[in-house]
C-alpha positions as CSV (number, residue, x, y, z in Angstrom):
1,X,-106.7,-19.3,-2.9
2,X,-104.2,-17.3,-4.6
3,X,-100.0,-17.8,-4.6
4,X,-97.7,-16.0,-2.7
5,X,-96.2,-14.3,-5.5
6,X,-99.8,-13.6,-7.6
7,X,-99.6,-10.2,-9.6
8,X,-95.6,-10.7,-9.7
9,X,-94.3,-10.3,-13.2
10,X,-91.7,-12.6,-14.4
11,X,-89.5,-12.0,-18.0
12,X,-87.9,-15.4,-18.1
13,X,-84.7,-15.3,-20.8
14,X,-83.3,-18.1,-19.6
15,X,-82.9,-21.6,-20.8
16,X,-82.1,-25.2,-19.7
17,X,-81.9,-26.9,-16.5
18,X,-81.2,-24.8,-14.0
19,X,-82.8,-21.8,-14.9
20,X,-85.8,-23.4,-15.5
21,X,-85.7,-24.6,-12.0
22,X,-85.7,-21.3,-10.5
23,X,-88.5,-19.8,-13.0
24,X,-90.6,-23.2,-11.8
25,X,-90.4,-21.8,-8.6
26,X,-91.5,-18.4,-8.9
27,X,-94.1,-19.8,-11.3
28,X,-95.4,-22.5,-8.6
29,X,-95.7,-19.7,-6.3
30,X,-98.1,-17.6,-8.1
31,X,-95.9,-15.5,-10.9
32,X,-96.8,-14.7,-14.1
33,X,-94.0,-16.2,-16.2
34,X,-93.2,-15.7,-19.4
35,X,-90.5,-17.7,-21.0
36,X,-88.6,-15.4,-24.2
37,X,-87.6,-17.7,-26.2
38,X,-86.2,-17.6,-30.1
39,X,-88.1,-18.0,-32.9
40,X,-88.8,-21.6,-34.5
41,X,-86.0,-22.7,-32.4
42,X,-87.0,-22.5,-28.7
43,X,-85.2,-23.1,-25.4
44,X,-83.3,-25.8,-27.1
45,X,-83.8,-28.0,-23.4
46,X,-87.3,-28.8,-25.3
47,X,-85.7,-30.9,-28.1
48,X,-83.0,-33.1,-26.5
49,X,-83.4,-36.3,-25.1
50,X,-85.1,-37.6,-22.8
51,X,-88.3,-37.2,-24.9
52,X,-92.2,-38.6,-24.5
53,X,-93.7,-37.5,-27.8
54,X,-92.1,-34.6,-28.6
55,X,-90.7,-32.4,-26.0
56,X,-87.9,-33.6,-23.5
57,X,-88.8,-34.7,-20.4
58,X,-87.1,-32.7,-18.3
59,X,-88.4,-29.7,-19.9
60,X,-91.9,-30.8,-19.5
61,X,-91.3,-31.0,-15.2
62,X,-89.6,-27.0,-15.5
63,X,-92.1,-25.1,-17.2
64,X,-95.5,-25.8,-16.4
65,X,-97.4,-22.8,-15.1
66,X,-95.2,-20.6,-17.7
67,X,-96.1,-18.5,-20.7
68,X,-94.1,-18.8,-23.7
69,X,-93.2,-16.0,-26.7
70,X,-90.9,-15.8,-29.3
71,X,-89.0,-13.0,-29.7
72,X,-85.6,-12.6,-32.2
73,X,-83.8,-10.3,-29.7
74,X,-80.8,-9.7,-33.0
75,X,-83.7,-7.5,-34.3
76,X,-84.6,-3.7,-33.1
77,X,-88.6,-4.3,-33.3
78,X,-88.0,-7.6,-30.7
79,X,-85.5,-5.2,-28.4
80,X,-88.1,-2.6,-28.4
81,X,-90.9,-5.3,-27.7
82,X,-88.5,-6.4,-24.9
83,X,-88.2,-3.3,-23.3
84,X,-92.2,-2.5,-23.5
85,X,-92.5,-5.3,-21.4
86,X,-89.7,-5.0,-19.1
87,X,-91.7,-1.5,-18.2
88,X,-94.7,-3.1,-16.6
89,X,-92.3,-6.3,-15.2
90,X,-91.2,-6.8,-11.8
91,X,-88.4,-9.1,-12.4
92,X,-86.1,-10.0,-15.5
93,X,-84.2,-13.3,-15.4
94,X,-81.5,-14.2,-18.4
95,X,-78.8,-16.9,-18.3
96,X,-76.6,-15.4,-21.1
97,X,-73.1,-15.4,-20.4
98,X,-71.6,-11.9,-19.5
99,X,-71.6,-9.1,-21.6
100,X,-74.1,-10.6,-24.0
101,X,-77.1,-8.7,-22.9
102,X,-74.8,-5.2,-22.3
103,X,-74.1,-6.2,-26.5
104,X,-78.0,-6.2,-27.4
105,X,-79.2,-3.0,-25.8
106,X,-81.0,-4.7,-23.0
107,X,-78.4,-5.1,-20.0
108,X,-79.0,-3.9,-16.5
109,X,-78.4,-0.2,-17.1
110,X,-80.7,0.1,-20.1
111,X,-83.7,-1.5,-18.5
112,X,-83.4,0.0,-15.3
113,X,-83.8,3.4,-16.8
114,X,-87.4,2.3,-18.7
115,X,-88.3,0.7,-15.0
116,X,-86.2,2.1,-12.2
117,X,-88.5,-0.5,-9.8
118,X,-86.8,-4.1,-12.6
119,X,-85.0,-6.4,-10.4
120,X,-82.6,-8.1,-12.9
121,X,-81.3,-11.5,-12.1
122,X,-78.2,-12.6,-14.3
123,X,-77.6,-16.7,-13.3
124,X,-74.6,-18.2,-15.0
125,X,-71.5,-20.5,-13.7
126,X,-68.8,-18.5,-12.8
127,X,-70.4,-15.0,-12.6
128,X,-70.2,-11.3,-14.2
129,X,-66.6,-10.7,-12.6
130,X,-63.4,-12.9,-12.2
131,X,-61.0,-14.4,-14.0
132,X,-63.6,-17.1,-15.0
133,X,-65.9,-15.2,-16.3
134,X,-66.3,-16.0,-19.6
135,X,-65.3,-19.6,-19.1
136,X,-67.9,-22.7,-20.3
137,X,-69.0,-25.5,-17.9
138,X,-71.2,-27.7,-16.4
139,X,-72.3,-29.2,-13.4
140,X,-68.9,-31.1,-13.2
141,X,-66.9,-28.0,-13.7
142,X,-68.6,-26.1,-11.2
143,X,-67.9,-29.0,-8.1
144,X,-64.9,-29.3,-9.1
145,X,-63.8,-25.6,-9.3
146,X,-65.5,-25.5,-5.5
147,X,-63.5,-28.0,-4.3
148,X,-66.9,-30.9,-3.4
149,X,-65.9,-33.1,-6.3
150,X,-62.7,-34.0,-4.5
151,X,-64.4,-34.7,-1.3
152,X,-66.6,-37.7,-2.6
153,X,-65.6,-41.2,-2.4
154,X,-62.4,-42.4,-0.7
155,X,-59.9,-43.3,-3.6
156,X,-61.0,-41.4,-6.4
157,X,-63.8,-38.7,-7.1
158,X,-67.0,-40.0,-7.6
159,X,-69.6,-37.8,-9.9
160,X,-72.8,-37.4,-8.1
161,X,-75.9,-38.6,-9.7
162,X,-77.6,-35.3,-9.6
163,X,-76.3,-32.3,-11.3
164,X,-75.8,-30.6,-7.9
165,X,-74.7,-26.8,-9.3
166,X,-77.5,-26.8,-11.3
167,X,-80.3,-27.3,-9.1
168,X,-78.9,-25.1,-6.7
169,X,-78.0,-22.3,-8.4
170,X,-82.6,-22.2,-9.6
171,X,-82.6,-22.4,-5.8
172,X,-80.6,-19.5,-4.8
173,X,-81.8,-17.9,-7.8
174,X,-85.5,-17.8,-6.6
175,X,-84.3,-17.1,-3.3
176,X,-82.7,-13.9,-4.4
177,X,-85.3,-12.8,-6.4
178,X,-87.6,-12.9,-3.5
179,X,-85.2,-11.1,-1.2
180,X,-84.9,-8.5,-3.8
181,X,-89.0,-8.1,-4.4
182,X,-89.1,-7.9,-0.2
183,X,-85.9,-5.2,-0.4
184,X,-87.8,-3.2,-3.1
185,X,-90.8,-2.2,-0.6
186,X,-88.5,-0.8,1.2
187,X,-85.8,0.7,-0.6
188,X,-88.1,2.1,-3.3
189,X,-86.3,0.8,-6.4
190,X,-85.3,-2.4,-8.0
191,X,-81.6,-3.6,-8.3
192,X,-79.3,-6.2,-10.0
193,X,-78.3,-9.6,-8.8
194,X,-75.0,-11.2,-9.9
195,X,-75.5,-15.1,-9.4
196,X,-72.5,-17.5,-10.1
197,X,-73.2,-21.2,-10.1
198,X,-69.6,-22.1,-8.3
199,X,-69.8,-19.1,-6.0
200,X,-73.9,-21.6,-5.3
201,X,-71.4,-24.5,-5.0
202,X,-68.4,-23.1,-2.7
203,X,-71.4,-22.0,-0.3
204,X,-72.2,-25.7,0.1
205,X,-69.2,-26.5,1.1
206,X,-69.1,-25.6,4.5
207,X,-68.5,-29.0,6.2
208,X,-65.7,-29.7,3.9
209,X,-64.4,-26.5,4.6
210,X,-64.8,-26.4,8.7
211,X,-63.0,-29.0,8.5
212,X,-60.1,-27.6,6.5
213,X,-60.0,-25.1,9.5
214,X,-60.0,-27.4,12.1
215,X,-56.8,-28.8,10.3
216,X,-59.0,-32.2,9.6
217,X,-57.9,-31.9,5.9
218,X,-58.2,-36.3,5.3
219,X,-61.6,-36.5,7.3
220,X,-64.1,-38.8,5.3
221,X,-66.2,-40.1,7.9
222,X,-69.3,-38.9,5.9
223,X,-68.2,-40.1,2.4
224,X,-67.6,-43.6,2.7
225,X,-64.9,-44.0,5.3
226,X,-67.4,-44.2,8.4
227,X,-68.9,-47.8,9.5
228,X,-72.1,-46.0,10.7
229,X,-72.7,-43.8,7.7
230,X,-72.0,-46.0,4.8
231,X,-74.5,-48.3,2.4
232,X,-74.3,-51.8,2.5
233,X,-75.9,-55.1,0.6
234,X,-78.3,-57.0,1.0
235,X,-79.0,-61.3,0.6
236,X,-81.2,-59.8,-2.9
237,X,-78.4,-57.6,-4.4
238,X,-80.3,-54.9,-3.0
239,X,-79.1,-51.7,-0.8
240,X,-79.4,-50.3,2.9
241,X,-78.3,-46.9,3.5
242,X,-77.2,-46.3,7.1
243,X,-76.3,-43.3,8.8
244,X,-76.4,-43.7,12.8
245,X,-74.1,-41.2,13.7
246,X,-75.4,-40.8,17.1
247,X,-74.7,-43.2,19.8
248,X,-78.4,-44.1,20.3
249,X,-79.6,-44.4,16.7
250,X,-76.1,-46.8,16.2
251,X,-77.1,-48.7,19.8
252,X,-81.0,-49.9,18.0
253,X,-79.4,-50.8,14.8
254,X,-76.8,-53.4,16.8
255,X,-79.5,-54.7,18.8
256,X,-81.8,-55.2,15.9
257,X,-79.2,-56.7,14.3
258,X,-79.3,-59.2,17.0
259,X,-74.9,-57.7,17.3
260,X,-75.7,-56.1,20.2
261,X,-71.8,-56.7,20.8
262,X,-71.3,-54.0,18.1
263,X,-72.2,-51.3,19.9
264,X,-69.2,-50.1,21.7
265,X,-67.5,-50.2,18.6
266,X,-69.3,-47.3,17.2
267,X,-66.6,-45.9,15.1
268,X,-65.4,-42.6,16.5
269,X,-62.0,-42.9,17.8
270,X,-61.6,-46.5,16.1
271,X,-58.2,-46.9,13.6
272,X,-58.8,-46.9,10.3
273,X,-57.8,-50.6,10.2
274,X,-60.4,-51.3,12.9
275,X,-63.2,-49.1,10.8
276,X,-62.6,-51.4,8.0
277,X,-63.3,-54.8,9.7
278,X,-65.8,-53.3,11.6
279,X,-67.6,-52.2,8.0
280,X,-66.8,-56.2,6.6
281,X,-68.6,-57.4,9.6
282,X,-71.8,-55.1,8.9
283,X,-71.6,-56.4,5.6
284,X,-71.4,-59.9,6.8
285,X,-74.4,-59.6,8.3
286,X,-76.4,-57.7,6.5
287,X,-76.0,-60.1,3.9
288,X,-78.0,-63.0,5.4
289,X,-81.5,-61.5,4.6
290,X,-83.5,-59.5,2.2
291,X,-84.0,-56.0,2.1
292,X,-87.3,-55.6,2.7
293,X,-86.5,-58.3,5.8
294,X,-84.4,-55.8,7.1
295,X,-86.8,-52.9,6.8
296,X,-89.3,-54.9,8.6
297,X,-87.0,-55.7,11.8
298,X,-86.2,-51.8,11.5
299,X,-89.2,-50.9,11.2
300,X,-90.3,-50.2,15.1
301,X,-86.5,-48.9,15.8
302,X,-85.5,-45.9,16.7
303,X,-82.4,-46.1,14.3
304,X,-81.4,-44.1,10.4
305,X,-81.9,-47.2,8.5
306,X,-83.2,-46.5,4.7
307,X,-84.0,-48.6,1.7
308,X,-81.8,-47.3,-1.4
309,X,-84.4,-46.8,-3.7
310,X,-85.0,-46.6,-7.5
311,X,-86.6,-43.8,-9.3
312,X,-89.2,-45.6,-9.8
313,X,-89.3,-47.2,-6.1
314,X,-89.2,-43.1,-4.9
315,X,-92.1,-42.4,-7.5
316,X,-94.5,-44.9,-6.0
317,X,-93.4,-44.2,-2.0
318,X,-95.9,-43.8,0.6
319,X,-94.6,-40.8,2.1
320,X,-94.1,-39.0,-1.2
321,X,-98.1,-40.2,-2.2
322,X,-99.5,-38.9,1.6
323,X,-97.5,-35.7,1.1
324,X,-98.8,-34.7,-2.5
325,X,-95.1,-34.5,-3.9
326,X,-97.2,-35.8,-7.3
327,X,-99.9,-34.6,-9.4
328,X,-100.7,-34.9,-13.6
329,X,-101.5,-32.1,-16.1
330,X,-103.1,-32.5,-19.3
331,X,-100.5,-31.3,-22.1
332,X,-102.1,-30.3,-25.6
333,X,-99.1,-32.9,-27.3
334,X,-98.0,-34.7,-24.7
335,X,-101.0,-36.1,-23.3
336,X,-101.3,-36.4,-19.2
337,X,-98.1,-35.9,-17.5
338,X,-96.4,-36.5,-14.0
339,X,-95.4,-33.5,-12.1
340,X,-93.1,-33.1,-8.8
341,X,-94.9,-30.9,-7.1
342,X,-92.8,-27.9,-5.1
343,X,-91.9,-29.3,-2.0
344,X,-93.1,-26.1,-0.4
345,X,-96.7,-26.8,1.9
346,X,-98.6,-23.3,2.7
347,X,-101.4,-23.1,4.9
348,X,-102.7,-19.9,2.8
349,X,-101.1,-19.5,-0.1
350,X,-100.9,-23.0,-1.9
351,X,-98.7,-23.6,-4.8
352,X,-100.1,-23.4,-8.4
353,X,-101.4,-25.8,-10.8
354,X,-102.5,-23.9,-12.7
355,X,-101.3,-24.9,-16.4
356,X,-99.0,-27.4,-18.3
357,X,-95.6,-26.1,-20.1
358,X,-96.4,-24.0,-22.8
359,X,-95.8,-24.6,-26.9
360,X,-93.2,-23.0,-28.6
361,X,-94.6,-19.3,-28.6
362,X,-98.1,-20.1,-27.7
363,X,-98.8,-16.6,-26.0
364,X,-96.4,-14.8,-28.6
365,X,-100.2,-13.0,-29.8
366,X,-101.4,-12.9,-26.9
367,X,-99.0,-10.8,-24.8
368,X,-98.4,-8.8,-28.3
369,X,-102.1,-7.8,-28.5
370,X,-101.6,-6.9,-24.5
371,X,-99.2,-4.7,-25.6
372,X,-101.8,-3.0,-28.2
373,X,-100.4,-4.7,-31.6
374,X,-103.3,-5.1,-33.7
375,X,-103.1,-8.0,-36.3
376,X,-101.9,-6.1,-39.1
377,X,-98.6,-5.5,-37.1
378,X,-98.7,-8.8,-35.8
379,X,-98.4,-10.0,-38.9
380,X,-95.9,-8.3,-40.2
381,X,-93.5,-8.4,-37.0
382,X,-94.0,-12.3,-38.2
383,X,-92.7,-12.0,-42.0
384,X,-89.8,-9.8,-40.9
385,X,-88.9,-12.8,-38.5
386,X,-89.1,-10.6,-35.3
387,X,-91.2,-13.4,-33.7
């Protein structure tokens, strides 16, 4: 069966994390992408650590069912290249920061005019307009500016263990570039999307901020304050994650427990003195078995009890395994390789498998002859370092 987005073209500029994650998407969906990327050096997120062999690790989960070609965008012959393909393209993506593109030839109002049908996604962290515009970051930068890095843990911020901005922003990313393929049926003509990684993060705030409006401004019932949504250890050093907000969930966790005196002291309108020795008692007892004794009393309950797991305890899970969140491709260097599949399930338009993450410029020749270069040229556009 073919993808959803089969026959979709996809110019992919972008680099690192979470680009990558949104070009993943389109590309699990069906797209034809092809990654840009520079001569000899490459998206550079191939040749940090984490490696296998050769290529990071990271990298190798992001980019399978991608094409890759190089093309030195400082040089006319790689612009005009560029713009040949941005012609027969549906969609451009590019992570640069603002203006960069605009500088090169090959922003917004240029391409639109060799394909008035382009939509032309620009991801970066704080946006084409503002104050921060031109600003560096990172994930950490991005919470922070949004105002989420504040609201985790009690005393002091905790730094999540997922770079949240990041994934979100390939997320949103995808999600606009579908919107904007659905819009262009109708409207007759492509457009330009301005995506901003702490605009992505502010978005995701909403609790924190319907709170702020309530006038709750110190609620932290959900990041570590609460006695029913909290982890706690176990007799092996291990972890249970709990989170029995409601009455009934709370009321099986008590009883299998065997503290079935615990539950009218579910914690909403408790002090926070009271919250605290109600948490030290969990602990107390949650400490007198194992936790894979605890997940077997818990088992047949209808209560939010979880194991904190590993990555490796989340990589062999049943429920992951039954739901074909894994498969392995066969990578010319890099042997066989673990996947995380999309977590996307269609009934007629299944996700792609169709290939592993490309070599450095593996299709340069290939799109290049697509475009009519004979060898000769080919050749030559290599010597004058073009690609």
């Amino acid at each position: 069966m073919k993808g959803a987005l089969e026959g979709i073209r996809i110019l992919d500029l972008s680099r690192m994390l979470p680009f990558e994650y949104c070009t993943m998407i389109l590309a699990d969906l069906g797209a034809d992408v092809l990654k840009i990327e520079e001569p000899k050096i490459g998206d550079y997120m191939r040749w940090i650590p984490p490696k296998l062999k050769e290529e990071n690790a990271i990298f190798l989960l992001l980019n399978r069912n991608k094409r890759s070609m190089t093309l030195n965008l400082r040089k006319e012959a790689a612009k005009e290249i560029l713009k040949r393909l941005a012609a027969e393209a549906d969609v451009l993506f590019e992570s640069f920061r603002p203006g960069v593109m605009e500088r090169l030839g090959l922003g917004y109002e240029e391409l639109s005019k060799v394909n008035p049908n382009l939509i032309y996604c620009s991801s970066t962290g704080y946006g084409q307009t503002g104050p921060y515009r031109n600003e560096p970051g990172h994930d950490i930068n991005y919470i922070s500016i949004a105002g989420i890095l504040e609201r985790t843990g009690l005393k002091e911020p905790v730094i999540p263990g997922i770079p949240v901005a990041d994934m979100t922003i390939g997320v949103y990313s995808a999600l606009a570039i579908l919107a904007a393929l659905l819009a262009r049926d109708r409207i007759g003509k492509g457009q330009y999307i301005d995506m901003s990684m702490t605009d992505c993060m502010l978005s995701y705030n909403i609790a924190n901020i319907g709170d702020y409006i309530a006038g709750k401004r110190e609620k932290a019932e959900l990041r570590g304050e609460a006695p029913y949504y909290n982890v706690y250890q176990t007799k092996d050093g291990k972890w249970l994650s709990i989170g029995n907000i409601e009455d009934k969930f709370w009321a099986e966790m008590c009883e299998g427990m065997g503290r079935a005196d615990l539950i009218e002291r579910h914690s909403f309108g408790l002090s926070d003195e009271e919250k605290e020795e109600l948490k030290r008692e969990l602990q107390e007892v949650f400490k007198q078995k194992t936790r894979d004794e605890w997940l077997e009393i818990f088992k047949d309950k209808d209560t939010c009890v979880t194991p904190v797991q590993t990555v490796e305890e989340a990589l062999n899970d049943p429920n992951f395994i039954e739901r074909g969140m894994f498969f392995e491709i066969d990578h010319p260097k890099e042997g066989r390789i673990k996947q995380i599949a999309l977590p996307i399930k269609f009934s007629e338009t299944p996700c792609d498998r169709r290939s592993p993450p490309p070599l450095l410029g593996e299709h340069t020749t290939e799109v290049l002859k697509g475009l009519g270069y004979d060898e000769a040229k080919i050749e030559e556009l290599k010597r004058e370092g073009v690609i």
